[in-house]
Jmol script that loads the backbone (N, CA, C; Angstrom):
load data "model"
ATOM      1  N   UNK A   1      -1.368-131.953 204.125  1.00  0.00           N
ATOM      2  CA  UNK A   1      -1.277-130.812 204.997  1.00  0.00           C
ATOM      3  C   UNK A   1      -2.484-129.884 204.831  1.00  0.00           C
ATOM      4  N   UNK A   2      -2.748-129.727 203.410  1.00  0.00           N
ATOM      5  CA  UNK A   2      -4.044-128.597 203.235  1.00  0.00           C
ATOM      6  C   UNK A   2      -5.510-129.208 204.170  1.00  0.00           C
ATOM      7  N   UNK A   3      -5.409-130.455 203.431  1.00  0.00           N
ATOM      8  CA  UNK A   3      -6.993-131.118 204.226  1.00  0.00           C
ATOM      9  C   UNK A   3      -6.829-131.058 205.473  1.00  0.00           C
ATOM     10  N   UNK A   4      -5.684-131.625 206.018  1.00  0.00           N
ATOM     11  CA  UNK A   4      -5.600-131.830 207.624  1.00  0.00           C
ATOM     12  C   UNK A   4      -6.105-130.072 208.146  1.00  0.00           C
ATOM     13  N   UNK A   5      -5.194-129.493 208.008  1.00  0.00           N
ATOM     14  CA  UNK A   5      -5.478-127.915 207.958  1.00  0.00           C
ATOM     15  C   UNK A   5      -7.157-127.307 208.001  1.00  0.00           C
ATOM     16  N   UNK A   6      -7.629-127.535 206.547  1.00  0.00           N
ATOM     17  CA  UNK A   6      -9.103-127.730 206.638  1.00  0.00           C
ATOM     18  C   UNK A   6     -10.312-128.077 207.242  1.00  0.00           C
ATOM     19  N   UNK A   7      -9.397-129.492 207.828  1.00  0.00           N
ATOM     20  CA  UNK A   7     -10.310-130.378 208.955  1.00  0.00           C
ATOM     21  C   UNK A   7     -10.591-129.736 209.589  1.00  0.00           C
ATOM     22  N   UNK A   8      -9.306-129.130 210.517  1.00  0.00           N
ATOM     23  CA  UNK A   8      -9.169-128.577 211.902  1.00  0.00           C
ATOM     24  C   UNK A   8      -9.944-127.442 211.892  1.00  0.00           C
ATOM     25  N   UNK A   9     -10.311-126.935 210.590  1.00  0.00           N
ATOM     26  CA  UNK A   9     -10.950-125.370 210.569  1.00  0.00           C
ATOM     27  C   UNK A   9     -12.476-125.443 210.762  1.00  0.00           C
ATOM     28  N   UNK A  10     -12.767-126.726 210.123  1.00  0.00           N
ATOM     29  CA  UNK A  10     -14.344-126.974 209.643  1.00  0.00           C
ATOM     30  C   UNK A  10     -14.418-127.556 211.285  1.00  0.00           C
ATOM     31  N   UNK A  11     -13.903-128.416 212.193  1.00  0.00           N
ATOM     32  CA  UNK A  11     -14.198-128.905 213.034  1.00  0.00           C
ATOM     33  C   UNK A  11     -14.380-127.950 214.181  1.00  0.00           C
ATOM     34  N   UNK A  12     -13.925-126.969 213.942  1.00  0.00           N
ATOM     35  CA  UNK A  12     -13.927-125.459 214.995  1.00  0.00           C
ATOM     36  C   UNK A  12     -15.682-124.867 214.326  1.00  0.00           C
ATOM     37  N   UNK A  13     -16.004-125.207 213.452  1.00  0.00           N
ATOM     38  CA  UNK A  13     -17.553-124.432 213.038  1.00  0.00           C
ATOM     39  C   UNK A  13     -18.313-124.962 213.219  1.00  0.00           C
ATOM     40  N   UNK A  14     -18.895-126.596 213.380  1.00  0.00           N
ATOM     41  CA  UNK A  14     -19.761-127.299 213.331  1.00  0.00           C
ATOM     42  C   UNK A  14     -20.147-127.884 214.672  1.00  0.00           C
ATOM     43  N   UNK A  15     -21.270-128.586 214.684  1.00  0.00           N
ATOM     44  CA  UNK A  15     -21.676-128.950 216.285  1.00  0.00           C
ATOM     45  C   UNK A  15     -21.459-130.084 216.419  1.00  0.00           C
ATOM     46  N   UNK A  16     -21.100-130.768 215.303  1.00  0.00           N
ATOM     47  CA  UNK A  16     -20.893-132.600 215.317  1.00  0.00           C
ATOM     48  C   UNK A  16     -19.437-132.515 214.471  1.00  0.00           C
ATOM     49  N   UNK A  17     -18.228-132.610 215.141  1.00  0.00           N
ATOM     50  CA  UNK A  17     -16.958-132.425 214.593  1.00  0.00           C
ATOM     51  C   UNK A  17     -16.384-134.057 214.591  1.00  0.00           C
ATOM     52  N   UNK A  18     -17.519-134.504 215.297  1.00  0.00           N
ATOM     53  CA  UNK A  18     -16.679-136.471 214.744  1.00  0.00           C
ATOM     54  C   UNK A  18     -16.733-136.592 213.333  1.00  0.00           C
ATOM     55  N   UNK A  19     -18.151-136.148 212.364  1.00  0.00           N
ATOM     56  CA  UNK A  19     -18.254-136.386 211.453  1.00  0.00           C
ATOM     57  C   UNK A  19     -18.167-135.626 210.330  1.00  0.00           C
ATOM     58  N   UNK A  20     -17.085-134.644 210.346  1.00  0.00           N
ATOM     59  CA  UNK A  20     -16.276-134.083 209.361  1.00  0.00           C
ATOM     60  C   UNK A  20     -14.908-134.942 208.699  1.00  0.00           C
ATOM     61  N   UNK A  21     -14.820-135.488 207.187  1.00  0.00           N
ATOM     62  CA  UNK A  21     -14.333-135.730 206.556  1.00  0.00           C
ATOM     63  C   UNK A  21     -13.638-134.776 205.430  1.00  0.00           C
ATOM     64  N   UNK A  22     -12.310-135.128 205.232  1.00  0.00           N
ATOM     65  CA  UNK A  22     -12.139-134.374 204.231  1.00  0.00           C
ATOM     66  C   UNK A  22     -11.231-135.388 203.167  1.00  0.00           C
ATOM     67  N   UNK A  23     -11.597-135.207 201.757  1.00  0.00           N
ATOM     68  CA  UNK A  23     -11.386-136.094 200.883  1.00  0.00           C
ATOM     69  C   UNK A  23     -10.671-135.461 199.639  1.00  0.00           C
ATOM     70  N   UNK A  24      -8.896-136.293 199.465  1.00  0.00           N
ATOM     71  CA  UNK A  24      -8.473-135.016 198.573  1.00  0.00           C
ATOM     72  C   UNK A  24      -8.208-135.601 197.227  1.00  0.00           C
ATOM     73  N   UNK A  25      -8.458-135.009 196.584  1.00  0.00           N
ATOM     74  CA  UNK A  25      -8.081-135.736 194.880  1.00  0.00           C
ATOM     75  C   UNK A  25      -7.458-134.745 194.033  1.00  0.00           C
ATOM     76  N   UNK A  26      -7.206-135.681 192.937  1.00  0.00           N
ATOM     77  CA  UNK A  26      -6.768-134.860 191.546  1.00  0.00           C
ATOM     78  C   UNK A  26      -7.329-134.517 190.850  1.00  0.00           C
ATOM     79  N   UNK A  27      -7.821-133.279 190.071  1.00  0.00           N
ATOM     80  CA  UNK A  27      -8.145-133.066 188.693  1.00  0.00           C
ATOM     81  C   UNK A  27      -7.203-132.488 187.987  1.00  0.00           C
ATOM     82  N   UNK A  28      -7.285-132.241 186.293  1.00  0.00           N
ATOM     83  CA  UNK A  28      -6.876-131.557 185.782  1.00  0.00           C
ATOM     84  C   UNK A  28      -6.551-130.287 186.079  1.00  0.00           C
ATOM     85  N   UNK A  29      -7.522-129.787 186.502  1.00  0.00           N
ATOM     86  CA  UNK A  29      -7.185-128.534 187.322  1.00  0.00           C
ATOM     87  C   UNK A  29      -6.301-127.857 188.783  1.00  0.00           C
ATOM     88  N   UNK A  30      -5.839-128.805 188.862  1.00  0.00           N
ATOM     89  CA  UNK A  30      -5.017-128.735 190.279  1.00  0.00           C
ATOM     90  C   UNK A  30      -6.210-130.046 191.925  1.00  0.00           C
ATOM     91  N   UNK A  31      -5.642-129.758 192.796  1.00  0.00           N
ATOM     92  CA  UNK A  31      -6.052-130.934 194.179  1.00  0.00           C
ATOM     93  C   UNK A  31      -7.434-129.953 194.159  1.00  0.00           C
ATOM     94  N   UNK A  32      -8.675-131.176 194.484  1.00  0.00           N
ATOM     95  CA  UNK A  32      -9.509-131.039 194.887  1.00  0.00           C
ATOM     96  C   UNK A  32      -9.935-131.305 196.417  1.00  0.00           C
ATOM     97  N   UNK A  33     -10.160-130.238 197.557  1.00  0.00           N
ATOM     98  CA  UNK A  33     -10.888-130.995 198.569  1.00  0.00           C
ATOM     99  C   UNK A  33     -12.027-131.202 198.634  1.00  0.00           C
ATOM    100  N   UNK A  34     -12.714-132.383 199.047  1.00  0.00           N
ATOM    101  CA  UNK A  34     -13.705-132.072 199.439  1.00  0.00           C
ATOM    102  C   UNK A  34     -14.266-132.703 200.561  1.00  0.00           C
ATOM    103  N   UNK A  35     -15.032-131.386 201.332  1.00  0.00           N
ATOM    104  CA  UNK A  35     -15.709-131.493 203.247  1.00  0.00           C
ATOM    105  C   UNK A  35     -17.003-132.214 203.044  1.00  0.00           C
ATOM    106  N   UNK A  36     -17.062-132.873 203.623  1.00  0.00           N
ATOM    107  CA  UNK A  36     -18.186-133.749 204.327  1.00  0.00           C
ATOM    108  C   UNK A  36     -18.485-133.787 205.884  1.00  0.00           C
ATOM    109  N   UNK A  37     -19.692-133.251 205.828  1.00  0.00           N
ATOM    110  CA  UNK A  37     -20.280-132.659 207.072  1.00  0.00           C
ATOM    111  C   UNK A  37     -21.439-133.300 207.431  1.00  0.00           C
ATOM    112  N   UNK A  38     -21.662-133.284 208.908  1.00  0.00           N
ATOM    113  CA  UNK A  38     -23.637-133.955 209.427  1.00  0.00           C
ATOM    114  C   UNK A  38     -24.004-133.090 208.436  1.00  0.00           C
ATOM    115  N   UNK A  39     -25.600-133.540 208.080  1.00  0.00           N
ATOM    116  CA  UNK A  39     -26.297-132.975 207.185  1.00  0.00           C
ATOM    117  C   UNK A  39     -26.741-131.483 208.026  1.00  0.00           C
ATOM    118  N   UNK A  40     -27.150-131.483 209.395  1.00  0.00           N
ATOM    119  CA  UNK A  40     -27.003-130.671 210.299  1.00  0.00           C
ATOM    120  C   UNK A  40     -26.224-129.442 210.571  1.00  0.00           C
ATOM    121  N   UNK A  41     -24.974-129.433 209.833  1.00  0.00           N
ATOM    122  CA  UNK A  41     -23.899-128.542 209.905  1.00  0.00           C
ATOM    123  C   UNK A  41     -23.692-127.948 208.532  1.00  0.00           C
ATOM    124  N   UNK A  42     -24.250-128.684 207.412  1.00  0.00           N
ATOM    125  CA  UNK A  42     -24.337-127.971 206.004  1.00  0.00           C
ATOM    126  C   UNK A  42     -24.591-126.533 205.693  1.00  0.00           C
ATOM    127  N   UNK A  43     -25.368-126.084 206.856  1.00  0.00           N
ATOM    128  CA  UNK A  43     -25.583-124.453 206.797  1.00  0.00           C
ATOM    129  C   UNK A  43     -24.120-123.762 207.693  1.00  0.00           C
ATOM    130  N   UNK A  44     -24.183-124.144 208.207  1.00  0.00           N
ATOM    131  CA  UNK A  44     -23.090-123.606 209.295  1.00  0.00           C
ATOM    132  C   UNK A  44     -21.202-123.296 208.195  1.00  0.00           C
ATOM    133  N   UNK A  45     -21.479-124.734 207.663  1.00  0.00           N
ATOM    134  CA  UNK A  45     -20.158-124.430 206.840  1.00  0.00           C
ATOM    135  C   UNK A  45     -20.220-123.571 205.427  1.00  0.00           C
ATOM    136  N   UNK A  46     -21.488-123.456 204.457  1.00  0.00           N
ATOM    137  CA  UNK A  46     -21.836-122.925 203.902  1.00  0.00           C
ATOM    138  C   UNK A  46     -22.037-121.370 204.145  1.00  0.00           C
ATOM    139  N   UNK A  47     -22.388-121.403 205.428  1.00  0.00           N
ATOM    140  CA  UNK A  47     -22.403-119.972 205.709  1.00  0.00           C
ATOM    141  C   UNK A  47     -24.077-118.780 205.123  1.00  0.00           C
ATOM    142  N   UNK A  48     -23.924-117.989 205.694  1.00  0.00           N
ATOM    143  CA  UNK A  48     -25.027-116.724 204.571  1.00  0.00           C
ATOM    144  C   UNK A  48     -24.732-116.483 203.620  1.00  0.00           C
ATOM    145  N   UNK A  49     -25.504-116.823 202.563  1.00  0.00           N
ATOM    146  CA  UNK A  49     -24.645-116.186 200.975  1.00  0.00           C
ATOM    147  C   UNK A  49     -23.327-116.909 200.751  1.00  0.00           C
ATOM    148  N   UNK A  50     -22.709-118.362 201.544  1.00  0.00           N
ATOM    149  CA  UNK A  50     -21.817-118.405 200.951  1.00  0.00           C
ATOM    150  C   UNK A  50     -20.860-117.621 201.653  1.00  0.00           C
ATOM    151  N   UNK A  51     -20.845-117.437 202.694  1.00  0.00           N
ATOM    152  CA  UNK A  51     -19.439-116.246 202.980  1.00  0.00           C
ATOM    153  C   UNK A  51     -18.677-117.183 203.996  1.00  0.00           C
ATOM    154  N   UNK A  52     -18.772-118.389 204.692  1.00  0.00           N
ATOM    155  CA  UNK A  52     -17.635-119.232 204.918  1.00  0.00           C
ATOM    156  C   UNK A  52     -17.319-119.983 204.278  1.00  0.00           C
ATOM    157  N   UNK A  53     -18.284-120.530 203.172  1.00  0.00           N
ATOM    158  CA  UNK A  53     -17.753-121.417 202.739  1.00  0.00           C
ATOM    159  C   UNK A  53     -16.078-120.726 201.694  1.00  0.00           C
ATOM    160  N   UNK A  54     -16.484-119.042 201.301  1.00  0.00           N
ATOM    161  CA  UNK A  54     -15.654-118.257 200.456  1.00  0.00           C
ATOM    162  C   UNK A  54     -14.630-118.484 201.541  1.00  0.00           C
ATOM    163  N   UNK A  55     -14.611-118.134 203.076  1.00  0.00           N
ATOM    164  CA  UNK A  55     -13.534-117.495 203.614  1.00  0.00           C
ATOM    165  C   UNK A  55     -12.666-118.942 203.971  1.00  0.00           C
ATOM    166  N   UNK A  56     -13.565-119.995 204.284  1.00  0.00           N
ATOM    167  CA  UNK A  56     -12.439-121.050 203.780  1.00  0.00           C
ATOM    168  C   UNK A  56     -11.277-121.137 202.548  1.00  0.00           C
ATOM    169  N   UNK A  57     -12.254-121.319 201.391  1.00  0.00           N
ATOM    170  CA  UNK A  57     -11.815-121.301 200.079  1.00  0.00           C
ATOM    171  C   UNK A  57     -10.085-119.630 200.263  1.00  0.00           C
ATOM    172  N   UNK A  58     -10.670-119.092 200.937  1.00  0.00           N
ATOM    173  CA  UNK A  58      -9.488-118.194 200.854  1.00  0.00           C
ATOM    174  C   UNK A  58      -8.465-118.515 201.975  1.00  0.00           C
ATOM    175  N   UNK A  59      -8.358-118.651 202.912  1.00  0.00           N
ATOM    176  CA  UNK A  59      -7.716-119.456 203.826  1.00  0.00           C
ATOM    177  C   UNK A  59      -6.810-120.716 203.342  1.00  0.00           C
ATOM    178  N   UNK A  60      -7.476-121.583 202.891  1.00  0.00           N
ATOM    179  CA  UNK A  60      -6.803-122.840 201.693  1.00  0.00           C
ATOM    180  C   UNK A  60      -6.003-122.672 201.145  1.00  0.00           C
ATOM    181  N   UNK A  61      -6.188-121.341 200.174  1.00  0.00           N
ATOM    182  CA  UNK A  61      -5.559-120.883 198.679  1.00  0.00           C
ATOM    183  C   UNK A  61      -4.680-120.309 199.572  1.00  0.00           C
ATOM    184  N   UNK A  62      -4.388-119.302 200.207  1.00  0.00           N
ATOM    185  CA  UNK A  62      -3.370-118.976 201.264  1.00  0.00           C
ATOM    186  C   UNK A  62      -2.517-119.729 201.524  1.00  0.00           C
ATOM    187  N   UNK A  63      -2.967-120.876 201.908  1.00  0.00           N
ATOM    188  CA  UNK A  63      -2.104-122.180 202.931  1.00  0.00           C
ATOM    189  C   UNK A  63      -1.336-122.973 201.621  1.00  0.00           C
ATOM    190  N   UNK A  64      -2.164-122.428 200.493  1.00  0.00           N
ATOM    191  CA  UNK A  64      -1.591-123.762 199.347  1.00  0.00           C
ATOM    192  C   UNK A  64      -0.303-122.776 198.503  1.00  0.00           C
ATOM    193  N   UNK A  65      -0.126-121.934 198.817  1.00  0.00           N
ATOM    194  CA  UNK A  65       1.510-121.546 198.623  1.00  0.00           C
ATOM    195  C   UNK A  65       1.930-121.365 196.723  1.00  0.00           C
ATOM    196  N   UNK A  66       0.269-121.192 196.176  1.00  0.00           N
ATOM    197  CA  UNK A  66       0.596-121.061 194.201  1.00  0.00           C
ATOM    198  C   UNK A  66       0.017-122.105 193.863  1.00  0.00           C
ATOM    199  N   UNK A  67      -0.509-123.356 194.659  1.00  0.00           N
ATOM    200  CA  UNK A  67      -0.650-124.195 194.372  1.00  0.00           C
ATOM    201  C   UNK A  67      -2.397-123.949 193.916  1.00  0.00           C
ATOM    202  N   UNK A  68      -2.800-124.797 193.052  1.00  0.00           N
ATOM    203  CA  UNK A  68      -4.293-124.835 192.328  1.00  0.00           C
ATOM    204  C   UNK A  68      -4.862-125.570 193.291  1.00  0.00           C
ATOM    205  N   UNK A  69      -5.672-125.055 194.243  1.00  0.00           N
ATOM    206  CA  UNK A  69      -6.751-126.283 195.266  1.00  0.00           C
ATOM    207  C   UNK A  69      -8.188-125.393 194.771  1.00  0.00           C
ATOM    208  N   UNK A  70      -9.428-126.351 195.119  1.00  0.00           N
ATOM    209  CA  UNK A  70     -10.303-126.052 194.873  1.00  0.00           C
ATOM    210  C   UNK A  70     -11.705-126.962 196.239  1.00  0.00           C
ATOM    211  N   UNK A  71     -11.639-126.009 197.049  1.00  0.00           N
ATOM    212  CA  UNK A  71     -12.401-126.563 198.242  1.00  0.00           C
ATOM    213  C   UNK A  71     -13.796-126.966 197.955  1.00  0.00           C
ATOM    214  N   UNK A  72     -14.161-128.117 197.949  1.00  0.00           N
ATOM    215  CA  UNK A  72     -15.881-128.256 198.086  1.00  0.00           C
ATOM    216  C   UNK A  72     -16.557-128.720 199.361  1.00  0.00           C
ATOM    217  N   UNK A  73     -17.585-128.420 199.505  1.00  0.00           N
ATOM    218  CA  UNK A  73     -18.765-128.378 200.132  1.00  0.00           C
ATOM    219  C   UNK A  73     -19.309-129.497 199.514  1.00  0.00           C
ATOM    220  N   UNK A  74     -19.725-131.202 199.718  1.00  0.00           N
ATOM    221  CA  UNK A  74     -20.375-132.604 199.066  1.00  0.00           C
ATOM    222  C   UNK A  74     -21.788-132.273 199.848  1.00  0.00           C
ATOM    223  N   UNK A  75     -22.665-132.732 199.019  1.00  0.00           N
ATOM    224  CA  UNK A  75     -23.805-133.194 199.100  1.00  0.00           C
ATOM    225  C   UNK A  75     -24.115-134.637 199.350  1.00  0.00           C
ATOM    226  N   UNK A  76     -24.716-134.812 200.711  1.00  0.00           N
ATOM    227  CA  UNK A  76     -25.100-136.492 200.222  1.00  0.00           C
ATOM    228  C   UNK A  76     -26.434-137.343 200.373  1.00  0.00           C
TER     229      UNK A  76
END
end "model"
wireframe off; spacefill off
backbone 0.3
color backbone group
């Protein structure tokens, strides 16, 4: 539910929304997502300073109800 959620958010920001992935795992630390974006859209989801990629990350933690998620931004 969180990633699907995520998808839909990142696919509303970017100019190439076929190729948004989102990939969810476990750590020790609670579910990890992580977005995969055109290399093209890396600024767009990242944001200035970091301020969408934060307002995601807060949006998530919202949606995740206590739960430990930890949104990333992949490099590839």
């Amino acid at each position: 539910m969180l990633a699907d959620a995520l998808e839909y958010v990142v696919k509303g920001i970017v100019d190439h929304p076929d190729d948004v992935t989102v990939r969810t795992s476990t750590s020790p630390r609670g579910e990890v997502l992580e977005v995969r974006v055109h290399p093209d859209d890396r600024g767009r989801v990242i944001g200035r300073g970091g301020r969408t990629a934060r307002a995601l990350r807060t949006v998530i933690s919202a949606l995740a109800d206590g739960q430990r998620v930890r949104v990333d931004v992949a490099d590839d």
